[in-house]
C-alpha positions, 0 to 999 in steps of 0.5 A: 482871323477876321472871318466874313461869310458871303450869303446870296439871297433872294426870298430866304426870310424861313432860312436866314434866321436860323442860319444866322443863329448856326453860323454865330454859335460857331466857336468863330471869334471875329465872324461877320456875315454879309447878306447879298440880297437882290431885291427879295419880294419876302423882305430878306433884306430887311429882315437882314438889317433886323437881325444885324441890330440884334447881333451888333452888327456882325450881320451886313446886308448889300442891297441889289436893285433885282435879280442880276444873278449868282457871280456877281451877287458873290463879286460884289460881296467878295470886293466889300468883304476885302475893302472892310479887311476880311482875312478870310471869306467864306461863300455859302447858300442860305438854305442849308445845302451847306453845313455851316458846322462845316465853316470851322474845318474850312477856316483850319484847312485854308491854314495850309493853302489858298482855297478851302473847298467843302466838296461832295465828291471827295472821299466821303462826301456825299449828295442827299441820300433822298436825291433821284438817281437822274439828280445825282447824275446830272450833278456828277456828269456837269461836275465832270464835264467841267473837269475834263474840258479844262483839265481841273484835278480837283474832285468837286469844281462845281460846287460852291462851298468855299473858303478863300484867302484875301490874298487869293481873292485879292490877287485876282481878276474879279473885274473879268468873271462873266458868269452870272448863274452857277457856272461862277464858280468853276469860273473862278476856280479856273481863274485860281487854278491857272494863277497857281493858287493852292486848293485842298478839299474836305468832304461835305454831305450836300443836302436838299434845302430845307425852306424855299424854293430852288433857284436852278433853271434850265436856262442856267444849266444850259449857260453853265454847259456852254459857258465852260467852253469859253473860259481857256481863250478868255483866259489864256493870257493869265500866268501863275504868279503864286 
């Protein structure tokens, strides 16, 4: 199955290397990584153009002009993923959040649905154990809110460790997803909830970044808190279709 990964980026030159070197050790055949790299002062983006000459080609990066935030860095990845055929797509952080081992379990389970889901809140999943208890509530209660406000039955609607089906990407309205910080992606699990897509999760252990600096702000936490409010009128006129 032709596989891309999606990888937002800005200053991530400690993380993408070893990334790059994780994901191509995989026993993925077709795996191509898209760098979507807003304008990273650290060179993350040419770094990313070094890097796909050394590997053939199997490492693309999209230059943005600045920082115009984490959904449409992934909408854009998503449409160049599609129009250059991806099968599957993947949505990672490069700093290691994510356990890219992980990436085979997701490509095996979106076999039998539409969206594969790397979550921390399943059954053995787990956030970093050196995490505060104030940390791991917050993450829990915003993971929660989200769920109950607009009646997800999925364990983990937050998090962004996911593998989507072209036709699942394909058969949605991407042109409408507002969102600019993380509440993206309970915007788009929305989205493919209300059309009747499938989703299935397995458990992740969420770790702490390993390089760099966290990219998570008050002014995206309070977007994501007041955001989720808006998405049934926005998008109430969606029916399934799957």
């Amino acid at each position: 199955m032709k596989t891309w990964i999606v990888v937002p980026t800005y200053n991530e030159t400690e993380n993408l290397p070893k990334l790059v070197d994780a994901l191509f050790a995989l026993p993925i055949d077709d795996l191509t990584l898209l760098v979507v790299d807003d304008n990273s002062p650290d060179g993350t983006g040419q770094l990313a153009e070094t890097l796909g000459k050394q590997h053939d080609g199997r490492v693309r990066c999209l230059h943005r002009p600045g920082k115009m935030g984490l959904g449409t860095a992934y909408i854009e990845g998503f449409q160049f993923a599609l129009q250059k055929g991806a099968e599957a797509i993947c949505q990672m952080d490069a700093d290691f959040s994510h356990p890219p081992e992980k990436v085979v379990e997701l490509l095996e389970t979106l076999k039998g649905c539409d969206l594969a889901i790397g979550s921390r809140y399943v059954a053995g999943g787990q956030l970093d154990e050196t995490w505060p208890f104030w940390r791991k509530a917050l993450s829990g209660w915003g993971n929660f809110y989200s769920r109950v406000i607009l009646g997800l039955h999925l364990c983990d609607v937050t998090g962004g460790f996911r593998m989507w089906r072209r036709t699942t990407l394909a058969g949605m309205p991407l042109e409408r997803v507002q969102a600019t910080g993380y509440i993206f992606q309970v915007e788009m699990l929305y989205i493919a909830t209300r059309l009747g897509f499938t989703a299935k999760e397995i458990p992740i252990y969420f770790a702490e970044r390993r390089l760099g600096k966290s990219k998570m702000s008050f002014r995206i936490q309070l977007e994501a808190a007041l955001r989720v409010w808006e998405l049934p009128g926005r998008y109430r006129d969606l029916k399934i279709v799957h």
